[in-house]
N, C-alpha and C positions, 0 to 999 in steps of 0.2 A: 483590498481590505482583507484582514485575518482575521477567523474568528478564533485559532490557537495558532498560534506563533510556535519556533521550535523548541522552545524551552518546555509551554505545555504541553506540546507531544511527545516529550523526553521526559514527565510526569506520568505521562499512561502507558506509553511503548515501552518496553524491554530494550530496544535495540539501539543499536548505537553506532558511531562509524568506526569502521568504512560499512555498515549495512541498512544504517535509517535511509528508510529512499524516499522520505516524504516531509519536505519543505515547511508547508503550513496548508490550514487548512481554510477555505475560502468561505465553506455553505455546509450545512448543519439542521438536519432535522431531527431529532433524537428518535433511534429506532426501524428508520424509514431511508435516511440516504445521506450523504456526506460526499464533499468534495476537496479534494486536494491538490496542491501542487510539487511538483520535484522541478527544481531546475538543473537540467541535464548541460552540466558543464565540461569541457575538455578534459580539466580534473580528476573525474571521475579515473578513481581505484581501475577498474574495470577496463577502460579504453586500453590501457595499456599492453592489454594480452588481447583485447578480442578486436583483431582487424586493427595496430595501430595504423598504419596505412589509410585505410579508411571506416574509423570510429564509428562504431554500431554498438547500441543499449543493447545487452542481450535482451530476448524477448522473454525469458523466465526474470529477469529482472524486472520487468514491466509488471510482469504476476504477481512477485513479491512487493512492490508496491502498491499495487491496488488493495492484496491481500493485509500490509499496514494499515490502510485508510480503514477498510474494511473491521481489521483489530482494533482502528480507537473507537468505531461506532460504538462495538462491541462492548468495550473492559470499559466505556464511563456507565455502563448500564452496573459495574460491580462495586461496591463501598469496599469492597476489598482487593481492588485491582492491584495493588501491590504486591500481593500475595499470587496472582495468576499470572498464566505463560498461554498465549494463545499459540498453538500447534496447529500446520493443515491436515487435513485429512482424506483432501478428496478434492480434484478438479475436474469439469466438466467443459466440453465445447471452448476448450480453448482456440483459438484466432490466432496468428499475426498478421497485419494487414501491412504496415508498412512501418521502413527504418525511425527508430530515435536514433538523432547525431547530436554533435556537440551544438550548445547554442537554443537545444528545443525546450520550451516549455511543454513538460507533461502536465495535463491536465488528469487527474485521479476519480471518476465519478464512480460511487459504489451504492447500489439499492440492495435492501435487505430483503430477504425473501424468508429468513426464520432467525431470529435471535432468542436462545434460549438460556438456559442457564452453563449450558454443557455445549450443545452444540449451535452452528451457526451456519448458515449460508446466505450467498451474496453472489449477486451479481456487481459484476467490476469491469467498467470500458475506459480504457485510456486512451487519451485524444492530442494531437498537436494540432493545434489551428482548426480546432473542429471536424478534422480528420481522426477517424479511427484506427491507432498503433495495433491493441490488443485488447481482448477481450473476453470473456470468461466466466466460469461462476465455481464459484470457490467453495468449500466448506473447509470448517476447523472448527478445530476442539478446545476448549477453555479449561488449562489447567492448575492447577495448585503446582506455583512451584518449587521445585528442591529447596530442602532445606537446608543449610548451610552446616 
């Protein structure tokens, strides 16, 4: 079950492909925690250069998606999220524990440790099979974006 599909994700996220790394989102507390999924398909943009041979998620990849999940917690908390770009700003205690290959479901769990108007941080563990990929805690910055 989803509780935003990719279409609402593509209402509050900026990004877009080849760089939305996040599926849909499964579990939803406003302010407190959020989960998502990426399905890590052969597909992916990325196999291509890193290890075609033998296909590895890079692990900054893994960040940048939790760090998504992490930005839709964040920009539904703004009436004006259209108008904002969330920017990172700072990582802490990042992890890799083990490969994403073709085929895995990422699992995206993100708890919020400060959501402000400006600033943000989160911790972010990504899981396949209830095993731990990567993990992290994140901060970023919530900005007004350029104006056209």
């Amino acid at each position: 079950m989803s509780i935003l599909d990719s279409v609402a994700i593509q209402k509050i996220l900026p990004h877009r492909y080849p760089f939305l790394l996040v599926d849909k989102i499964i579990e939803l507390e406003p302010r407190v925690r959020i989960v998502g999924i990426k399905q890590v398909t052969v597909n992916e943009h990325f196999f291509a250069g890193h290890f075609p041979e033998a296909p590895v998620m890079p692990g900054v990849l893994q960040i940048e998606a939790l760090a998504q999940v992490g930005a839709i917690l964040a920009l539904r908390e703004f009436e004006d999220r259209n108008d904002k770009i969330p920017f990172f700003s700072g990582l802490e205690d990042a992890k890799f524990r083990r490969p994403v290959v073709p085929g895995d479901t990422l699992t995206l769990e993100v708890t919020a440790l400060r959501i402000g108007s400006k600033v943000q941080k989160m911790r972010g563990v990504a899981l396949v099979d209830g095993n731990v990929t990567a993990e992290a805690t994140i901060m970023s910055v919530i900005a007004d974006r350029p104006k056209e």
